[in-house]
C-alpha positions in Angstrom: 0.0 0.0 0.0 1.2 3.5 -1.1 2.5 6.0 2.0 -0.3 9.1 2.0 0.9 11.8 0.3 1.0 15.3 2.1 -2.6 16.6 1.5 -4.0 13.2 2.9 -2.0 13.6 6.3 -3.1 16.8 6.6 -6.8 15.7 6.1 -6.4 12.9 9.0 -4.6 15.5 10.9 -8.3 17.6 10.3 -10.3 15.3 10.9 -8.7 14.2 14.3 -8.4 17.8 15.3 -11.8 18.2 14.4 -13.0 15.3 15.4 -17.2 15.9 17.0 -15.8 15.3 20.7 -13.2 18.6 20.5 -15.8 20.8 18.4 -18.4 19.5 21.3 -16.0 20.5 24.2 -15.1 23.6 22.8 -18.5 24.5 22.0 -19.7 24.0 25.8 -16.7 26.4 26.8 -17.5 28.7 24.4 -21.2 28.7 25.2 -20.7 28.6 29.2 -17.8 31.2 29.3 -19.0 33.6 31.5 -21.8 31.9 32.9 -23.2 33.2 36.1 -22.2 29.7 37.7 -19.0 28.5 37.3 -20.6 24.9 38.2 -22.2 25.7 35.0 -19.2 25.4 32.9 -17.9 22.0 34.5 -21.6 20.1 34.1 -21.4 20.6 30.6 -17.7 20.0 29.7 -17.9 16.8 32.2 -21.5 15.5 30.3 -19.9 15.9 26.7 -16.9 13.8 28.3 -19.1 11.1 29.7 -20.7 10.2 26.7 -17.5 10.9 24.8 -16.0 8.3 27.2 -18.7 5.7 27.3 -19.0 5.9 23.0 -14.8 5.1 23.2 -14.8 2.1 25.5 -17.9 0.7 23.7 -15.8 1.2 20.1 -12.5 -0.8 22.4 -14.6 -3.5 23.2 -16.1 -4.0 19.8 -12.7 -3.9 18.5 -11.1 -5.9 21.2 -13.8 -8.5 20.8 -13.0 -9.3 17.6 -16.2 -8.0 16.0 -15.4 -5.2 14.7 -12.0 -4.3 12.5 -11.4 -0.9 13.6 -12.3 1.3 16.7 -13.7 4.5 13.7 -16.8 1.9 12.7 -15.7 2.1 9.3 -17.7 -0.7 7.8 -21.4 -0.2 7.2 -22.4 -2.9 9.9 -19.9 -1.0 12.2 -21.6 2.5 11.6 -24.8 1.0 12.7 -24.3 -0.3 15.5 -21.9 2.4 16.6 -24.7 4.6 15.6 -27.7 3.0 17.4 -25.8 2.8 20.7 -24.6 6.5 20.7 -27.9 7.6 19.7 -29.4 5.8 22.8 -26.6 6.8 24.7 -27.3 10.8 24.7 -31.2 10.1 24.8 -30.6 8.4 28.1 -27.7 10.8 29.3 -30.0 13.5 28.4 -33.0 12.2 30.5 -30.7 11.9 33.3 -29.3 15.1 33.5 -32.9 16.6 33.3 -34.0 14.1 36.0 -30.7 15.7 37.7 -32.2 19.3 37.2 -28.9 20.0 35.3 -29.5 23.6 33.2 -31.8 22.7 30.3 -29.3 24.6 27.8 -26.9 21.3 28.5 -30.2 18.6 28.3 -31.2 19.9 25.0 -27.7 20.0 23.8 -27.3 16.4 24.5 -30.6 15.7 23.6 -29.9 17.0 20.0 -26.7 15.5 20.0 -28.2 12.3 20.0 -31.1 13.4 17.2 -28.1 13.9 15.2 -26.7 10.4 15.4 -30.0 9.1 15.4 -30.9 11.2 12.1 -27.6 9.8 10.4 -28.4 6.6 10.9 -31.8 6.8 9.8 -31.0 8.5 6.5 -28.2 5.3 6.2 -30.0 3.8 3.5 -29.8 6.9 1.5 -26.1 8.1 2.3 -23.9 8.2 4.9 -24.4 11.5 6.7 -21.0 13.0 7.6 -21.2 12.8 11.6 -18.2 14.9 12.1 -19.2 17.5 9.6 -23.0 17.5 11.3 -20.7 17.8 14.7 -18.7 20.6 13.7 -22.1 22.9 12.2 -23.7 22.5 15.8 -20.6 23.6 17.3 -20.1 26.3 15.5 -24.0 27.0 16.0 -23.7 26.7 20.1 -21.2 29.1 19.6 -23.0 31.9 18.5 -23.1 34.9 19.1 -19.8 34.7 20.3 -18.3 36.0 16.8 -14.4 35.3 17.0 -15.4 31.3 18.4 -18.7 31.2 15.9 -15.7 31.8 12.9 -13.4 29.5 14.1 -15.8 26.8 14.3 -17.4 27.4 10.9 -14.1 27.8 9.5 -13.3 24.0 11.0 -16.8 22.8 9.7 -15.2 24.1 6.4 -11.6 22.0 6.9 -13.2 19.1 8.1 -15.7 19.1 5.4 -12.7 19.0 2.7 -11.0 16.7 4.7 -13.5 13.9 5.1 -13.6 14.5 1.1 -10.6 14.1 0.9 -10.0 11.0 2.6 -12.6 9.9 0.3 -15.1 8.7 3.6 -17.6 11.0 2.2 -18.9 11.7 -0.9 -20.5 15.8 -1.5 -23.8 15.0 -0.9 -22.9 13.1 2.9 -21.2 16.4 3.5 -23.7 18.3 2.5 -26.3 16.1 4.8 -24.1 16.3 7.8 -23.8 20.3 7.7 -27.1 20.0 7.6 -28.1 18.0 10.4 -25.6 20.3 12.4 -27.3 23.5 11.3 -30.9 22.1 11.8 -29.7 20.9 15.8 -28.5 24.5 16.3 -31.7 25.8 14.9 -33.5 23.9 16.9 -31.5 24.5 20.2 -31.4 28.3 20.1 -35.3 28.0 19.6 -35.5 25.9 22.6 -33.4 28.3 24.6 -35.4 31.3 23.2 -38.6 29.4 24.5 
């Protein structure tokens, strides 16, 4: 197999920097910077861990297990499953944190988090929604209107976009989809918080 040539390793580079967990965590900074509790700040950093955490050891055990090739959930039966237990995931950790009378900005963040993945999966028969593209639109949509993060994050959506095109894992219209879903959760979560 041929080494990667320069403008794939900077699209893994992207995609890893990128990746929905680090657009997620800083998006809750972003979002809670400044908040009238600092407690604030720490529920929703520690909830986008948890279920960052619980996704990653359920992708080690798959792969550990032998049944799946690779912890990223590259094949199609992969993806699904991956998918399906992520989705359930956030639904649950969503419920639990409103049970928990955690601020209702960080339930309906989770809570769309999860429509995201669900939405992806859903539309599998179709095309294969770019998850880290979707990931990197609601970012950059929790972000606002905090301008100079709101840029950076849409200009990431942008990079990772190319990149998952690049690394030929996505074809236009999966891109396309994902920013979509993204900018469709942010709608919906600054309506929420309007509400």
């Amino acid at each position: 197999m041929p080494e990667p040539g320069a403008p794939q390793r900077v699209a893994r580079l992207v995609s890893i920097l990128v990746h929905p967990v680090v657009a997620m965590l800083a998006a809750a900074a972003v979002a809670t910077d400044g908040a009238a509790s600092p407690a604030l700040r720490w529920q929703a950093l520690a909830s986008v861990a948890a279920a960052a955490t619980a996704v990653m050891l359920y992708s080690g055990l798959k792969t550990r297990s032998g049944r799946w090739a690779h912890v990223d959930a590259s094949q199609r039966h992969e993806r699904a499953q991956l998918n399906r237990f992520a989705s359930w995931l956030l639904f649950v950790l969503a419920a639990g944190l409103a049970m928990a009378g955690v601020h209702a900005g960080i339930v309906a963040t989770i809570a769309l988090s999860g429509a995201i993945v669900l939405a992806g999966h859903l539309l599998r028969c179709w095309l294969k929604s770019s998850l880290h593209v979707a990931f990197a639109a609601f970012a950059a949509c929790i972000a606002w209107p905090h301008v100079p993060a709101t840029g950076v994050l849409l200009a990431a959506t942008v990079a990772v976009a190319w990149s998952r095109l690049a690394l030929r894992r996505h074809l236009p219209a999966e891109v396309l989809s994902g920013a979509l879903l993204g900018v469709a959760a942010g709608a919906a979560l600054h309506a929420i918080m309007r509400g």
